[in-house]
N, C-alpha and C positions, 0 to 999 in steps of 0.2 A: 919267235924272236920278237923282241917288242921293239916298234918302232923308234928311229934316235930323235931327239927335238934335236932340231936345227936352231942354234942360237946366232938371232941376227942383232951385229953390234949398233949399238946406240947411235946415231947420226945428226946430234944436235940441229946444225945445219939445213939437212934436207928435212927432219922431223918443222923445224919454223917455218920453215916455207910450204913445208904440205901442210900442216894442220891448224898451222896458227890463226887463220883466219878463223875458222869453222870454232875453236875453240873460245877466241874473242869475244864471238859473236854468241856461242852460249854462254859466258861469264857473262857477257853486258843484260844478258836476258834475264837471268837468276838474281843478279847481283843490283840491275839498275841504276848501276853507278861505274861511267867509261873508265874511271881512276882506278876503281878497284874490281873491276871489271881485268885490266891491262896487270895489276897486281899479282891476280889468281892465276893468269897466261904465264906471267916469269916463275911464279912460283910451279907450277906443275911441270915446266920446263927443267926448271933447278930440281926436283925431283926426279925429272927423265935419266938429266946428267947423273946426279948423286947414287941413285937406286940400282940403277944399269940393270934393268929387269931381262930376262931370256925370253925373246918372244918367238912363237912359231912360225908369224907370216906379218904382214906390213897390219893387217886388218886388226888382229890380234894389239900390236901396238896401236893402232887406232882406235880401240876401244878401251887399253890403259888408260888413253892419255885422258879421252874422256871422262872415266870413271873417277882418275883422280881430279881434273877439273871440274867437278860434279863435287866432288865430295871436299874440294877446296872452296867454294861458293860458299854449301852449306854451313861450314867453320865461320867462314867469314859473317854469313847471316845472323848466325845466333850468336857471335860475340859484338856484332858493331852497334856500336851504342849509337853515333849518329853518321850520315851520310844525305848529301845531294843527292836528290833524284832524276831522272834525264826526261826531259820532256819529249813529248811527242815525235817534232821534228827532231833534233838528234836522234832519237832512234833512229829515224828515215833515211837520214844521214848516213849512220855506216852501214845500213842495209845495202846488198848488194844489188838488187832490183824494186822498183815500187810496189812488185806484187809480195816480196817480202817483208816490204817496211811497210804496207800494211796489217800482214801477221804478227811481225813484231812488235807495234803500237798496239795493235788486241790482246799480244801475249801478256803486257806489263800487268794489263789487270785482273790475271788470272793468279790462284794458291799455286805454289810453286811445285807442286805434285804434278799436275797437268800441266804449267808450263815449260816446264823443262819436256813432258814426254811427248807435247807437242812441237813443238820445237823439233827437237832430235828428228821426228818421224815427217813433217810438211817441209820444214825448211831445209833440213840435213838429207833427208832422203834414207834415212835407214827404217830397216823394217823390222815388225812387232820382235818377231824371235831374237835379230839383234840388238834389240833394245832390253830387252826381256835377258840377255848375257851382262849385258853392260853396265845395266843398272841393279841385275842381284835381284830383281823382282819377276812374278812370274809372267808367262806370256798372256792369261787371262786377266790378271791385272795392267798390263801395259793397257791393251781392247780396252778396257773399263774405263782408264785414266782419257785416253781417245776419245772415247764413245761422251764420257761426262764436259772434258775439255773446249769437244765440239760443240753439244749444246747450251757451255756456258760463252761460249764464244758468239752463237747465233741469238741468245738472248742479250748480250754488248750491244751488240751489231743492231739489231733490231731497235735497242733503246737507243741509241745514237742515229736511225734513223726518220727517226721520227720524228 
């Protein structure tokens, strides 16, 4: 007998208050711009509403929401003709601790392959397999993105130390 999905209904509400930050804060990362940054947040939101997806467990919806704020970014990237960029400090700004709004300020100058997959895995705390779900890509390519991200990160680092 095959198992029933439990379908858990949509909770606009409690979905803003749990994810909205974490989601912000990868729109501002992809996007570079807090305006449209907060744009991709309503709108993956108004999608949550609109879609009313069936989801099997909170996680499951937590990797929706990112996948379409993920793939709301990229839309956004490849049509915007122009946009403000956020300097340094504001990133630091809405970071949530100084050891994150240092990642985030090395994230800005990374290709957007590696920084969103660093992101998700240092600052969000998920791991390769769940990124490896979330993002449609496999879990040897996640490693890769990681493994390149890091040592494009440590050659930043280095140049700016110097």
């Amino acid at each position: 007998m095959p198992l029933k999905r439990i379908k858990i209904p949509p909770d606009p509400q409690r979905a803003v208050e749990e994810y909205g930050n974490s989601l912000y804060r990868l729109c501002t990362v992809m996007l570079q711009n807090r305006e449209d940054a907060q744009d991709a947040v309503q709108e993956c939101f108004l999608r949550y509403i609109t879609k009313a997806p069936d989801f099997t467990d909170f996680e499951h919806e937590k990797a929706w929401l990112i996948r379409v704020a993920s793939n709301i970014c990229k839309d956004m990237l490849r049509w915007r003709k122009h946009s403000s960029f956020l300097s340094l400090d504001e990133i630091r700004n809405i970071s949530s601790s100084e050891d994150n709004a240092q990642i985030l300020g090395l994230l800005v100058s990374l290709e957007e392959k590696y920084r969103i997959i660093i992101h998700l895995y240092y600052v969000e705390g998920y791991k390769t397999d769940e990124l490896s779900a979330m993002l449609g890509i496999s879990s040897a390519t996640v490693r890769k993105r990681l493994q390149r991200g890091r040592d494009m990160l440590r050659e930043i680092y280095e140049k700016e130390a110097m």
